[in-house]
SEDOLUM-45008 format. One record per residue: residue in three letters; chain; x negated, y negated, z negated of N, C-alpha, C in turn. Coordinates in steps of 0.05 Angstrom, whole numbers. Last residue first. Layout:
N
NODE   residu   chaine      nxx      nyy      nzz     caxx     cayy     cazz      cxx      cyy      czz
NODE      ALA        A        X        Y        Z        X        Y        Z        X        Y        Z
...
***
This chain:
230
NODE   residu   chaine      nxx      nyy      nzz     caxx     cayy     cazz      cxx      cyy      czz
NODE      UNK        A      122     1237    -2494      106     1246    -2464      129     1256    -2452
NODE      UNK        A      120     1190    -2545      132     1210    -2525      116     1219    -2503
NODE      UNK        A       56     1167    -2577       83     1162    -2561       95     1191    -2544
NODE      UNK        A       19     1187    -2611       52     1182    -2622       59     1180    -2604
NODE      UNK        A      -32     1168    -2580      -24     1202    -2578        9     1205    -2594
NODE      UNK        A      -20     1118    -2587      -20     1128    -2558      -13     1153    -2565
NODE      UNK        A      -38     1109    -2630       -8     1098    -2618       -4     1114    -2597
NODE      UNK        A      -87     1122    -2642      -55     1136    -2661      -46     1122    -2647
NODE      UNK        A     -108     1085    -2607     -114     1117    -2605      -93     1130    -2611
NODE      UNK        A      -78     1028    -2595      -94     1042    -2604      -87     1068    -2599
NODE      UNK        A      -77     1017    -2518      -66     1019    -2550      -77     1026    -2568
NODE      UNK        A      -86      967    -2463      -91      991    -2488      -86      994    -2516
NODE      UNK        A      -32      968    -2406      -39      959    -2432      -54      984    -2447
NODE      UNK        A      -40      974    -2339      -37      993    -2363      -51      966    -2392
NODE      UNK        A      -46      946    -2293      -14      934    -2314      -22      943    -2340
NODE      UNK        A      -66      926    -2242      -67      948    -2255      -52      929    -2288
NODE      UNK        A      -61      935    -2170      -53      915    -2193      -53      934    -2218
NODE      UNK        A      -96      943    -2116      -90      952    -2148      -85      930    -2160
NODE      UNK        A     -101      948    -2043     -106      935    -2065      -98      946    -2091
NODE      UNK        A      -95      997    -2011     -104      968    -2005     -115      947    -2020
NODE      UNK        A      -98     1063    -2012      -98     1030    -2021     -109     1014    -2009
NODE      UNK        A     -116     1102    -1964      -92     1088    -1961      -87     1062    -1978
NODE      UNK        A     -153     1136    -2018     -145     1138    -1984     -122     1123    -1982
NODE      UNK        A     -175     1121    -2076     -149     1138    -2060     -138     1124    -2034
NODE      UNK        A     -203     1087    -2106     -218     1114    -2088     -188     1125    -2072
NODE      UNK        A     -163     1052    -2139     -179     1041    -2116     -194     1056    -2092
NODE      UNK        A     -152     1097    -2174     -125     1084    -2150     -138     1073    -2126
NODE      UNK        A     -196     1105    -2203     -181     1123    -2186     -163     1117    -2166
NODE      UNK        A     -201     1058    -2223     -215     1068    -2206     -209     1080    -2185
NODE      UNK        A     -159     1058    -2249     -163     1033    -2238     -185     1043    -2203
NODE      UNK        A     -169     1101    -2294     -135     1098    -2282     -151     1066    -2257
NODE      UNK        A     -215     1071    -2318     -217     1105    -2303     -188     1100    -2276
NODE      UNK        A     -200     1036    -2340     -208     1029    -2320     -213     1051    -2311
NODE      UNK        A     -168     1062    -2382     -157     1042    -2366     -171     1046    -2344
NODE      UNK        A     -201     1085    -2404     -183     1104    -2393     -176     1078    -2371
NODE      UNK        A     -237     1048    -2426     -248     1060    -2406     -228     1088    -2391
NODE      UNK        A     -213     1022    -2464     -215     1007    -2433     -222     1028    -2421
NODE      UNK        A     -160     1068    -2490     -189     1057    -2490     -190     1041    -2466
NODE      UNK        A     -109     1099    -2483     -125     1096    -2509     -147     1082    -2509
NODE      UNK        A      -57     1069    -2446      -86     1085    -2449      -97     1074    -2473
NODE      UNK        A        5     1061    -2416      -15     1056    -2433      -32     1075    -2439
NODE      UNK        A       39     1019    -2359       36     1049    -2379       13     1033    -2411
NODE      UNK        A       25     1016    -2286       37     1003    -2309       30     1039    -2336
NODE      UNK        A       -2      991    -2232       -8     1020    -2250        6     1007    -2272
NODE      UNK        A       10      990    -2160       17      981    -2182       11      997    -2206
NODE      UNK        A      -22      989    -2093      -19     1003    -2117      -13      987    -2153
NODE      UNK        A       -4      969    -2028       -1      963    -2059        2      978    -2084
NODE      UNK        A       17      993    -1990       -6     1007    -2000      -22      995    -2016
NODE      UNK        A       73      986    -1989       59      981    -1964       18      977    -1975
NODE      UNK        A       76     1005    -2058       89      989    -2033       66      973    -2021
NODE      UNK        A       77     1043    -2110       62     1038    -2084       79     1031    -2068
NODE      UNK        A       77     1056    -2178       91     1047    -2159       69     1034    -2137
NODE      UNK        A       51     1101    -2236       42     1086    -2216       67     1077    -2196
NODE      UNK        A       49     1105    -2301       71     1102    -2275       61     1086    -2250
NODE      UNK        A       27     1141    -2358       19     1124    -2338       44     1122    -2314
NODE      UNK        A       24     1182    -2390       32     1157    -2398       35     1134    -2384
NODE      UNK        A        8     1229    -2363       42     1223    -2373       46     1194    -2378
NODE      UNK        A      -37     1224    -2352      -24     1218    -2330        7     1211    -2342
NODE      UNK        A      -95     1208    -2386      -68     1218    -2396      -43     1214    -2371
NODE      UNK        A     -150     1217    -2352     -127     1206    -2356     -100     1219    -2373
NODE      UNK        A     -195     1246    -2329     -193     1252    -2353     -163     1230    -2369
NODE      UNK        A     -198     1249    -2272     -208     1240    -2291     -214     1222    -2318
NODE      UNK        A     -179     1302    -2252     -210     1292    -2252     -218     1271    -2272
NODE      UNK        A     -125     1307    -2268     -153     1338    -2261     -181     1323    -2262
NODE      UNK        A      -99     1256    -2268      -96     1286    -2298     -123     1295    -2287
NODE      UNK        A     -114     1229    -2221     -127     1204    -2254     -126     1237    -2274
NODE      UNK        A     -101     1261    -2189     -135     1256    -2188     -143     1240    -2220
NODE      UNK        A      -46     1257    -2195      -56     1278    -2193      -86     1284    -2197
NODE      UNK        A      -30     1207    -2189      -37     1208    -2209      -51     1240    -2205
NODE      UNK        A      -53     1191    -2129      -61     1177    -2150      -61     1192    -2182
NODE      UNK        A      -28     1232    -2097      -53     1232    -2101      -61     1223    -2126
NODE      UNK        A       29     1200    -2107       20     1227    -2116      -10     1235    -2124
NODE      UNK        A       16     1160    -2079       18     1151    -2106       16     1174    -2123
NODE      UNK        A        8     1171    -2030      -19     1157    -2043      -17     1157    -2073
NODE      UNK        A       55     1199    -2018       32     1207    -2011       11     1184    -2038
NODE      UNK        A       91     1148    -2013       96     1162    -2032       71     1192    -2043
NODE      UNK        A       61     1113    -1977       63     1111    -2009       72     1128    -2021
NODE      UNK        A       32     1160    -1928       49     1140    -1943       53     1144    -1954
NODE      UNK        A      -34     1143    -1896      -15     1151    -1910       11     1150    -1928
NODE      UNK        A      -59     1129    -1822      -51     1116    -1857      -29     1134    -1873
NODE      UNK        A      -89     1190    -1812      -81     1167    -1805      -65     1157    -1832
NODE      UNK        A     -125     1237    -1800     -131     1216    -1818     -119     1196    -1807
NODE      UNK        A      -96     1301    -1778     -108     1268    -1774     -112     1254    -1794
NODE      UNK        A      -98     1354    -1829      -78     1334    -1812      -96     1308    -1799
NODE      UNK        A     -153     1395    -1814     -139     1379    -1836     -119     1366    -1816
NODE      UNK        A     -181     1424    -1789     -199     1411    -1810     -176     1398    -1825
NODE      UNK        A     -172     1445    -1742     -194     1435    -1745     -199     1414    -1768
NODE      UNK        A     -126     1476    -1767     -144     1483    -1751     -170     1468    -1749
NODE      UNK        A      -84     1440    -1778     -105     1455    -1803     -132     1460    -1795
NODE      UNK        A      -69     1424    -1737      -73     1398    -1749     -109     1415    -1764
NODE      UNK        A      -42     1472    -1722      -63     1460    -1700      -79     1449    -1713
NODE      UNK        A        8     1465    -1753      -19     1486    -1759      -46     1481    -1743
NODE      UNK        A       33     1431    -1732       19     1423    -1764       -4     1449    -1770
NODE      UNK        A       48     1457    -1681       31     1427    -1690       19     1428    -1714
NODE      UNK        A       76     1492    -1706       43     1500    -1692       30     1473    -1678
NODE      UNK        A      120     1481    -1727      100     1489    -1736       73     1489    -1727
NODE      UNK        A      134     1432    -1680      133     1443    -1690      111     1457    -1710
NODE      UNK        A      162     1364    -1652      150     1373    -1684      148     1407    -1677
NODE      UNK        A      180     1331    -1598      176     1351    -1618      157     1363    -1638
NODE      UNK        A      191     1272    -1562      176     1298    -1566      187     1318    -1584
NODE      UNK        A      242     1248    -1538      223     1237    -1539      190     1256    -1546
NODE      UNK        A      311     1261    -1524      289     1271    -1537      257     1260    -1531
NODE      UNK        A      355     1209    -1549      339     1222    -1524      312     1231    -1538
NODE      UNK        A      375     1173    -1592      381     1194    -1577      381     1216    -1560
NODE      UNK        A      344     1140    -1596      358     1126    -1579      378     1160    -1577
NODE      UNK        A      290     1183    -1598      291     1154    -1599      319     1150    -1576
NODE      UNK        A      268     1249    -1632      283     1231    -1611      288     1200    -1624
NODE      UNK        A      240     1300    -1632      243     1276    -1644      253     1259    -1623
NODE      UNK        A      261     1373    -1658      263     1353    -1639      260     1323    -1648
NODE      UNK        A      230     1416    -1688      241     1396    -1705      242     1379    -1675
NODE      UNK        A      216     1488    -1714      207     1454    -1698      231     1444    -1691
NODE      UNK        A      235     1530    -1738      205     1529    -1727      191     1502    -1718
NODE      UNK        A      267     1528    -1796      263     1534    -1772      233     1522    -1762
NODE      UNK        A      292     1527    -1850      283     1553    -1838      276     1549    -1810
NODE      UNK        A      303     1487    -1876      323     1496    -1860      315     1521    -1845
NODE      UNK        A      264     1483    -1909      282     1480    -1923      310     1484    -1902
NODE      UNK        A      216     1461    -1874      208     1502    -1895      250     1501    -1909
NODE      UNK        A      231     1434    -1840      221     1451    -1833      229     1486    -1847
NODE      UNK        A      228     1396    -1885      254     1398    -1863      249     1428    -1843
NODE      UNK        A      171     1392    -1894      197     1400    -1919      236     1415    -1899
NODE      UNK        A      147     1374    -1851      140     1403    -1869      172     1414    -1880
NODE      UNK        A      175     1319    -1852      186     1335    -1835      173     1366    -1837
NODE      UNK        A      155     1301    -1896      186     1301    -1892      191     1327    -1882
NODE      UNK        A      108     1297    -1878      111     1310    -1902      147     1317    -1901
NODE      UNK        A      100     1263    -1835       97     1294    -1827      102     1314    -1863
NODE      UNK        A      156     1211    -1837      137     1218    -1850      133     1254    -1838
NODE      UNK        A      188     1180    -1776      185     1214    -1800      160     1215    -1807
NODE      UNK        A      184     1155    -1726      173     1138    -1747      174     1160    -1777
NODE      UNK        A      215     1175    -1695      179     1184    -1685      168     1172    -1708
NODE      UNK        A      266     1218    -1720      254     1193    -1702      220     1198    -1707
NODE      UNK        A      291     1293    -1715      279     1260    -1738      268     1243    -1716
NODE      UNK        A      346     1330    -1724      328     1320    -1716      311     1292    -1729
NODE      UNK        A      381     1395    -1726      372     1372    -1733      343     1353    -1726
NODE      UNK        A      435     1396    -1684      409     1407    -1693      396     1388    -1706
NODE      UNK        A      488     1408    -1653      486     1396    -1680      452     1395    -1707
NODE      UNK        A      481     1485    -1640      495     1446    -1632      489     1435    -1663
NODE      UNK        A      450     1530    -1603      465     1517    -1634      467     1485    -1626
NODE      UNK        A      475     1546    -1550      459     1537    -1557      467     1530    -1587
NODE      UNK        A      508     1574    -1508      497     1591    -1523      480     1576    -1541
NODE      UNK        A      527     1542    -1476      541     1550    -1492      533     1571    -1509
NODE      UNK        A      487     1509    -1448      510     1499    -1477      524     1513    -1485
NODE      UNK        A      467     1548    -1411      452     1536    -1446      480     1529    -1461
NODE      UNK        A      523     1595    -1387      505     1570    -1396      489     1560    -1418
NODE      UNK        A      551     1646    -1406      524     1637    -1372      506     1613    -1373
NODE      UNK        A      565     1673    -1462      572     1662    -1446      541     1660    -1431
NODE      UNK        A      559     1723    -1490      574     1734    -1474      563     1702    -1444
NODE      UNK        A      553     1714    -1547      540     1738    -1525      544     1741    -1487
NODE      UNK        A      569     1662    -1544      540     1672    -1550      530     1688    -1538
NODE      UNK        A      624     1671    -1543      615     1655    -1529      586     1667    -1529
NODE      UNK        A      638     1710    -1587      628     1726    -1555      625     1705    -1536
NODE      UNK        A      622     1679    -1634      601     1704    -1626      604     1713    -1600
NODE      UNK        A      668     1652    -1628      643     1639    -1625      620     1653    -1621
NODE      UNK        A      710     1689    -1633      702     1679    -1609      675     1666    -1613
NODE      UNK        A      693     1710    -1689      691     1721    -1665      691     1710    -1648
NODE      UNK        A      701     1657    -1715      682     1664    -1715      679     1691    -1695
NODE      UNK        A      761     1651    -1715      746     1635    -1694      726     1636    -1699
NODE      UNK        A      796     1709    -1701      781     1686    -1719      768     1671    -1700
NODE      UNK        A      858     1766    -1706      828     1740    -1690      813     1715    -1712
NODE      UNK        A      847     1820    -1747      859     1794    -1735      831     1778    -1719
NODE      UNK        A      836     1890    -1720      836     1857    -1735      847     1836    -1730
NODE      UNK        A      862     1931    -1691      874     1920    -1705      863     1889    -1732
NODE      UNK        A      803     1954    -1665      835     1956    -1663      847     1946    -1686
NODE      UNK        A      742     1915    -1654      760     1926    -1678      800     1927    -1670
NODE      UNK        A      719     1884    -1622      730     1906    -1607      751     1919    -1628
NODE      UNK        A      695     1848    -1655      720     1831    -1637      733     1855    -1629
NODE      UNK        A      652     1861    -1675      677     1866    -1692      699     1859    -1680
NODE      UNK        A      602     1873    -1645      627     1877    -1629      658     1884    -1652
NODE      UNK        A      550     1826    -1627      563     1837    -1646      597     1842    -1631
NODE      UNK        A      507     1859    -1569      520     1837    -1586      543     1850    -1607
NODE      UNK        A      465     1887    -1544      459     1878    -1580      483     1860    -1592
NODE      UNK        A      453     1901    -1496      479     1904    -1509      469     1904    -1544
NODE      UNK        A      438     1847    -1462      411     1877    -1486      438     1897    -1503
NODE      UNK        A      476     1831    -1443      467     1839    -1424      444     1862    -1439
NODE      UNK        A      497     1808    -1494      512     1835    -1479      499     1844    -1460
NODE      UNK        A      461     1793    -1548      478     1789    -1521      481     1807    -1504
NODE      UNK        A      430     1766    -1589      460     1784    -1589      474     1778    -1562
NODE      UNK        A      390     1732    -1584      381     1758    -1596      403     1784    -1597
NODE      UNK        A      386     1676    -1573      390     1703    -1550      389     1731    -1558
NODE      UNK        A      384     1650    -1610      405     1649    -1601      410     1678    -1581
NODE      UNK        A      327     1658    -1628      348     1672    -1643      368     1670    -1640
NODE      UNK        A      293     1633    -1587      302     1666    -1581      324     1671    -1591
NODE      UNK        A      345     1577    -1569      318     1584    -1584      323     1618    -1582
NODE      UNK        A      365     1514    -1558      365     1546    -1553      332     1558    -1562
NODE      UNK        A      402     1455    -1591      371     1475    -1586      380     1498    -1578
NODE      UNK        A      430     1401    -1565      427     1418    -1582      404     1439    -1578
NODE      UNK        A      435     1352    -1542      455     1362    -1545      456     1400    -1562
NODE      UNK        A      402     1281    -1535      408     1326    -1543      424     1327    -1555
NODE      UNK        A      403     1257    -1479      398     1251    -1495      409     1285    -1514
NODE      UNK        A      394     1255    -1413      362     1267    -1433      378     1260    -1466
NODE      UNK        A      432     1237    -1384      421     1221    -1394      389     1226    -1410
NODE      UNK        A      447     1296    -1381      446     1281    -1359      426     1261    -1360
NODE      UNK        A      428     1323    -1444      456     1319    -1426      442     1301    -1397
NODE      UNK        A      395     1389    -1462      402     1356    -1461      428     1351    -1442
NODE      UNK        A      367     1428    -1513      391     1415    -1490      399     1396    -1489
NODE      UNK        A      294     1443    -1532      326     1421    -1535      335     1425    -1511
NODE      UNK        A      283     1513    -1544      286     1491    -1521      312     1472    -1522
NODE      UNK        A      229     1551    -1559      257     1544    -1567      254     1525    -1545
NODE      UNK        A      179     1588    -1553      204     1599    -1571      238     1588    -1567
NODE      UNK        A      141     1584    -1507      160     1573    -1531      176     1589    -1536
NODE      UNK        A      116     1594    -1459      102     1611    -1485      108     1597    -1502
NODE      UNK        A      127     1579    -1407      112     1562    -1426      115     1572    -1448
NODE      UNK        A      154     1621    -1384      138     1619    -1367      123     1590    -1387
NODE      UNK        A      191     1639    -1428      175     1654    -1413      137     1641    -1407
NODE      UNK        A      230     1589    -1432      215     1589    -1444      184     1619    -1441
NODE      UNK        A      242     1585    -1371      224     1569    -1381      217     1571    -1406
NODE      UNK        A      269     1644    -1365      247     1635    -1354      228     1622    -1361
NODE      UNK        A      307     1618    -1403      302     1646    -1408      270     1639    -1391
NODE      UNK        A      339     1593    -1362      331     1584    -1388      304     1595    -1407
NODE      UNK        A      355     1618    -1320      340     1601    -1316      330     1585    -1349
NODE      UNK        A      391     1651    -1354      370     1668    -1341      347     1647    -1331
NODE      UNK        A      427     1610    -1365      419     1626    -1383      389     1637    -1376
NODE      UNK        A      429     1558    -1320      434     1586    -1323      422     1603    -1351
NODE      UNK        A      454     1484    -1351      435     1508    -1336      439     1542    -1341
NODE      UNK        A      483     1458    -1367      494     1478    -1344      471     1490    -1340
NODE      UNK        A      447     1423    -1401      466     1446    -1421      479     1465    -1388
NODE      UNK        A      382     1432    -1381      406     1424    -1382      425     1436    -1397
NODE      UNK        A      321     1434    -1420      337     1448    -1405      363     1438    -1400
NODE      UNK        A      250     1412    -1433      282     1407    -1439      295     1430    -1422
NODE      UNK        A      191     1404    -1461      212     1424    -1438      237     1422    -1448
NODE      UNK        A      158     1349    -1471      179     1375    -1476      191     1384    -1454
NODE      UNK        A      107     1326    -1472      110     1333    -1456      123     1362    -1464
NODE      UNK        A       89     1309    -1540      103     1288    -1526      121     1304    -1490
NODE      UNK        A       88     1334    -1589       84     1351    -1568       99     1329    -1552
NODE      UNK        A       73     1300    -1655       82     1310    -1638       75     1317    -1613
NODE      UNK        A       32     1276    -1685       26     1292    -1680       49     1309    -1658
NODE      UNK        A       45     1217    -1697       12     1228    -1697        5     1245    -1678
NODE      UNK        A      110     1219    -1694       98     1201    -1664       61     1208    -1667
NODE      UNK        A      109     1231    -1747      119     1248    -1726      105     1241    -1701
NODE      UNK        A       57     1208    -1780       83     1209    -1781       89     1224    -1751
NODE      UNK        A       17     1190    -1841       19     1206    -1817       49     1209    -1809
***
C-alpha cells in the first residue's frame, strides 16, 4: 500500500502572498486543519496549520517576551513576532515540512506521522504538491474494514511471515530468517522436524503478497536445535 492508494488527490493549497485572513477562510470553509504553501509553480514551500495561528496578536495570544525591558534580542523573538504579528501565509507558515513521494510505503508514512507529531503529510512529485496523507485518511481506511488490499511490501510480508509461523503455527521463529524481494519469500534457519519445516513453508505461501517460497530451513536433530542460541 503506498501513499498514491490513499491520498487526498484534490488539495487546497494557498499562496505564500496570500492574506492570512484569506487563508484562514479556506481552511474554514473546507473543514481542514492545515494547508501546503506553494510557490507560483505549485511547488511547497511549507504548511500553515491552526497551530501556526494559535499566537497572534489579532486573539492577543501572542508571546510577548519581546516586550521584556531590558532583554537581549534573539532571533527566536523575532521569529515569534513574524508569526504573530506577520499578513502573509509565508510568513506565518512552518517551512521546511516534511514530505514523501506517491511511491511511500502507508506504514512509513503512520510512523512519520506518530514520530513527528503531526496530522498529514504533503506528497509531492517533482516538488509540487500532488496530494496528501492525513490521519483521517488512514482512519477512513479503518472505517470500513481495514486499509485497501493492495500489494504489500516486503518488509510487511516478511513481518507477517514470521509473526504467523511463532502464534499460529507452532514454529520456533528465533531460529528462522526470512528475506523478501519483490515478493520472493526466502526461509533460511533450522527446525526440529519436516513438519516444522514445512509448517515455516506453508505459512509463507498463506501470506498475502508471496509470490513464490524458496525455503532453505535445514532439519536438525531435536538436541541440536533446542542447543542452539536464540
Amino acid at each position: 500500500m503506498r501513499a498514491r492508494d490513499i491520498m487526498t488527490r484534490k488539495v487546497v493549497t494557498v499562496a505564500a502572498d496570500a492574506a492570512i485572513a484569506d487563508a484562514v477562510r479556506l481552511m474554514l470553509e473546507n473543514r481542514i486543519s492545515g494547508l501546503p504553501v506553494v510557490d507560483a509553480a505549485g511547488r511547497l514551500m511549507g504548511m500553515l496549520t491552526e497551530g501556526d495561528l494559535m499566537r497572534r496578536a489579532e486573539l492577543m495570544t501572542e508571546r510577548r517576551s519581546w516586550w521584556l525591558k531590558g532583554a537581549a534580542p534573539s532571533e527566536q523573538q523575532a521569529k515569534s513576532y513574524v508569526k504573530a504579528h506577520g499578513l502573509k501565509a509565508g510568513d506565518v507558515m512552518t517551512p521546511n515540512v516534511t514530505s514523501v513521494g506517491e511511491d511511500e510505503a502507508v506504514d512509513r508514512i503512520a510512523t512519520l506521522l506518530e514520530s513527528h507529531g503531526i496530522k498529514r503529510v504533503p506528497v509531492t512529485k517533482d516538488g509540487r504538491v500532488i496530494g496528501i496523507v492525513s490521519r483521517a485518511n488512514l482512519l477512513r481506511c479503518l472505517a470500513v474494514g481495514g486499509l485497501p488490499q493492495g500489494e504489500p511490501s516486503d518488509s510487511q510480508i516478511r513481518s507477517r511471515i514470521l509473526a504467523t509461523a511463532a502464534e499460529e503455527a507452532g514454529v520456533r521463529a528465533q531460529l528462522i530468517d526470512v528475506t523478501v524481494r519483490n515478493g520472493l519469500a526466502s526461509l533460511w534457519g533450522t527446525a526440529a522436524s519436516e513438519a516444522e519445516r514445512d509448517a515455516m513453508r506453508v505459512v509463507a505461501e498463506n501470506t498475502p503478497g508471496v509470490k513464490a517460497v524458496e525455503n532453505h530451513v535445514r532439519v536438525m536433530p531435536h538436541q541440536v536445535v533446542e542447543a542452539e542460541p536464540e
